[in-house]
C-alpha positions in Angstrom: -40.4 49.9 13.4 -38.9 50.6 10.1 -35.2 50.2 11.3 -35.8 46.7 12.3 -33.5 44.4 10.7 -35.2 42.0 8.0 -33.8 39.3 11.2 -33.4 38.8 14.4 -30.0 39.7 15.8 -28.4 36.0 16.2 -29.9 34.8 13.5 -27.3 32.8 11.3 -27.4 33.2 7.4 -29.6 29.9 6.6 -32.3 31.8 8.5 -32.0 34.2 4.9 -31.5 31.0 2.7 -34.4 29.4 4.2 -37.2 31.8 4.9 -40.7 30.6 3.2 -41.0 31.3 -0.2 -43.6 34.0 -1.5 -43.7 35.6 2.1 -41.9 38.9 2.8 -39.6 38.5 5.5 -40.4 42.0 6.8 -44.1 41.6 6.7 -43.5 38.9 9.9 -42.8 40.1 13.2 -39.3 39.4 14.4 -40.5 36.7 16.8 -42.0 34.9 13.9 -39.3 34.9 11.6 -37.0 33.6 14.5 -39.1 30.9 15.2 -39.0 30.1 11.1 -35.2 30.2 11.4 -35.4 27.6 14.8 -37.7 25.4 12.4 -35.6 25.2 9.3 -32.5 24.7 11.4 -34.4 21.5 12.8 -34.7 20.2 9.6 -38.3 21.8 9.1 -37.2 23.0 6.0 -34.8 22.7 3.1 -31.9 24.6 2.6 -29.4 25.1 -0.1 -26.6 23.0 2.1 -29.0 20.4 1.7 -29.9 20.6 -1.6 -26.4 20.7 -2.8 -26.1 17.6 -0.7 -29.2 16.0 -2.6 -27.8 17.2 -6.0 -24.4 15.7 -5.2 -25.8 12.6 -3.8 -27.7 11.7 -6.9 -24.7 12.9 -9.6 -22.8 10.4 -7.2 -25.3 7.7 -7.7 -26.1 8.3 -11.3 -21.8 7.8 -11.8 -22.4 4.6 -9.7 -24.3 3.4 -11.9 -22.2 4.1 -15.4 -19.5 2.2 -13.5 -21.2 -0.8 -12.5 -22.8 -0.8 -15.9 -19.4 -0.7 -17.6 -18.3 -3.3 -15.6 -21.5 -5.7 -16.6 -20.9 -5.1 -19.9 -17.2 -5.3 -20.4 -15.9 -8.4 -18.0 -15.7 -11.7 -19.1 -17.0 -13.1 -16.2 -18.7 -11.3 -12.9 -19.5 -13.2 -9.7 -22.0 -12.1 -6.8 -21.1 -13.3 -3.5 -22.3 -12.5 0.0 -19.8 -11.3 2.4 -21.1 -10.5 5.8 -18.9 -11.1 8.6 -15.8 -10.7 6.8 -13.5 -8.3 8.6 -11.4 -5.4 6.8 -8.5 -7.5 7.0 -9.9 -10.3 5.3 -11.7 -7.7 2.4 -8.2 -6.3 1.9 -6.8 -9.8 1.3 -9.4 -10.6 -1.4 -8.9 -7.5 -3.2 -5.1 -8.1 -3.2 -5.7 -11.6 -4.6 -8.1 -10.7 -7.1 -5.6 -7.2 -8.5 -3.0 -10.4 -8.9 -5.2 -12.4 -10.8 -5.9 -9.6 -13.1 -9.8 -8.9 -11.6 -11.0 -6.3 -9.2 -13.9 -6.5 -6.3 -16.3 -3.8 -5.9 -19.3 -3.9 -3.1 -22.2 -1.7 -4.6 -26.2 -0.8 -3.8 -28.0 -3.6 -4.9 -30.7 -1.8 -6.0 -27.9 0.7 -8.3 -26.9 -2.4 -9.5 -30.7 -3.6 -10.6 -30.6 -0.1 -12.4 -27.0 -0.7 -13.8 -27.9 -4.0 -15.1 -31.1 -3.1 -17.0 -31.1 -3.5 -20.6 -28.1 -5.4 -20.3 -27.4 -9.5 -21.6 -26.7 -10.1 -17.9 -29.9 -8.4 -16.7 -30.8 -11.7 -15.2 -28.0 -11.6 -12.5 -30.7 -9.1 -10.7 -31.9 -12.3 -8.8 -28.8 -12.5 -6.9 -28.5 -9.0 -5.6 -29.6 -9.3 -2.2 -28.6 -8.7 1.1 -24.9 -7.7 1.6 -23.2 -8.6 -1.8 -19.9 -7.8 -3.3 -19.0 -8.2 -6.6 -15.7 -10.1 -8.1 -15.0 -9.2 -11.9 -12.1 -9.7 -14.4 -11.9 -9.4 -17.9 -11.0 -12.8 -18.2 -13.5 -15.0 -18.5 -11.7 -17.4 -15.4 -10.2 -15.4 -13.7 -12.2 -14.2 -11.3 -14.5 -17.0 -10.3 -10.9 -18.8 -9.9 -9.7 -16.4 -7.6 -13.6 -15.9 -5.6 -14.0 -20.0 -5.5 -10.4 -19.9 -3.9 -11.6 -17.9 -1.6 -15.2 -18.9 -0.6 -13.3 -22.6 0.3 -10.7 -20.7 2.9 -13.4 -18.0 4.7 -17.1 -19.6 5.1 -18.1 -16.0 5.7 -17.8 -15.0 1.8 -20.2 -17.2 -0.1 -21.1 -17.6 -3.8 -24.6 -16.3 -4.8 -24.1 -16.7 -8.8 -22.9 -15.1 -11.6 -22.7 -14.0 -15.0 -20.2 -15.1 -18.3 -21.3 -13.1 -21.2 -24.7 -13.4 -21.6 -25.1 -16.7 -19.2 -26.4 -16.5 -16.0 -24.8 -18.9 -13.7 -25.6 -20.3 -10.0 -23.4 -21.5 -7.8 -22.5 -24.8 -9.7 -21.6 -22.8 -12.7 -19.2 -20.1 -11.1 -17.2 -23.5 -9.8 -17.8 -25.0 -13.1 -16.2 -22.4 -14.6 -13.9 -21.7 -11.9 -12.0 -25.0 -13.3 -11.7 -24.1 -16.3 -8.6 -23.6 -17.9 -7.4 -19.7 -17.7 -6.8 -17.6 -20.9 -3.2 -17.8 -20.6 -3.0 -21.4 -20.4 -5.4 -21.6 -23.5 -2.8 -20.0 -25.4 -0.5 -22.0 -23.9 -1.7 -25.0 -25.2 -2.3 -23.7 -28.5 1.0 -22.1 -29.1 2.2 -25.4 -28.0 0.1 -27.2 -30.5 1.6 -25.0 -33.5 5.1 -25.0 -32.5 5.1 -28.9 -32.3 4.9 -30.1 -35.6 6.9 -26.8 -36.6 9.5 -28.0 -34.4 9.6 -32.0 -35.5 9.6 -30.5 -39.1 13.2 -28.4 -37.7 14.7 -31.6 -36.6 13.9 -33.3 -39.7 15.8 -30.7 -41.4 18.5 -30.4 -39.3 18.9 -34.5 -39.1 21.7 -36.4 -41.4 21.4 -37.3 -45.0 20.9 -40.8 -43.9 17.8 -40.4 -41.6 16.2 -37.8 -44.7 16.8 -40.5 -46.7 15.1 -43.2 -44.4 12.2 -40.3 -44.0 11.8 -39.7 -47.3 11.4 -44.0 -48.4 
């Protein structure tokens, strides 16, 4: 009859959102659109929840992966490790360790990571990213495989895969190797220590007697 409504009474609104594009909803009897509506409701078809989801999804993805590939590019030293079996307790401890040490941990999508990593000097850390991985990263160039070698020697469940410094790719060996190296503060350290030295004997000398300038100066 012409008074029918364009749905069946009950119907909810993703019936409307979702009916099948090109076909007139009132050229179908009610009994068929209902059953359109039961089919689209059981994930038969898509409907503009879901395709918000999708578009949100991949705008979340696609930010993902402008983070990760910041953080490839811009720390001095990034270290893939496999942490299975490491409770949230035990996570929560390594990222407090690593925020002291001036570095941060971040557990991504391998395969956003592959995609973060491409075109990148560190592309060749790709090899590492499987199975359940987490990433350690600082800007210093130490301080993070210091803090994620630490760690890997307290809790055999988080193991060192390999890693990256710059544009070298390193294994296992080399996140240790550079795990004992000296941090950036203590470089300074020893520099500033190395310039005030002679600055300083050079003050004494000054400051000494008459006598002893004398004996200096023969």
């Amino acid at each position: 009859t012409g008074n029918e409504p364009d749905y069946p009474q009950g119907a909810s609104s993703r019936a409307v959102l979702d009916r099948e594009p090109g076909r007139d909803p009132k050229s179908a009897s009610p009994r068929v659109r209902h059953m359109g509506a039961r089919r689209n409701r059981a994930g038969g078809g898509t409907t503009r929840r879901q395709l918000l989801e999708k578009t949100v999804d991949i705008a979340q993805k696609a930010q993902a992966v402008d983070e990760l590939g910041q953080i490839f590019a811009d720390s001095g030293v990034v270290v893939v490790a496999h942490y299975a079996g490491l409770t949230v307790a035990q996570m929560q401890d390594l990222r407090s360790r690593m925020r002291e040490a001036g570095g941060k941990v971040r557990v991504a999508k391998n395969r956003l990571a592959k995609i973060a990593l491409e075109g990148k000097s560190s592309e060749g850390l790709g090899q590492y990213l499987k199975g359940q991985t987490v990433l350690a990263f600082s800007e210093d160039p130490t301080a993070a495989a210091r803090v994620a070698e630490k760690y890997a020697k307290e809790n055999d469940k988080f193991v060192i895969v390999g890693g990256a410094m710059g544009d070298a790719i390193l294994d296992e060996k080399g996140v240790k190797a550079v795990a004992d190296m000296p941090s950036r503060e203590e470089v300074i350290a020893s520099l500033v220590g190395c310039i005030i030295s002679p600055a300083a004997n050079l003050a004494g000398a000054i400051a000494a007697p008459g006598s002893n300038l004398a004996a200096i100066a023969k």
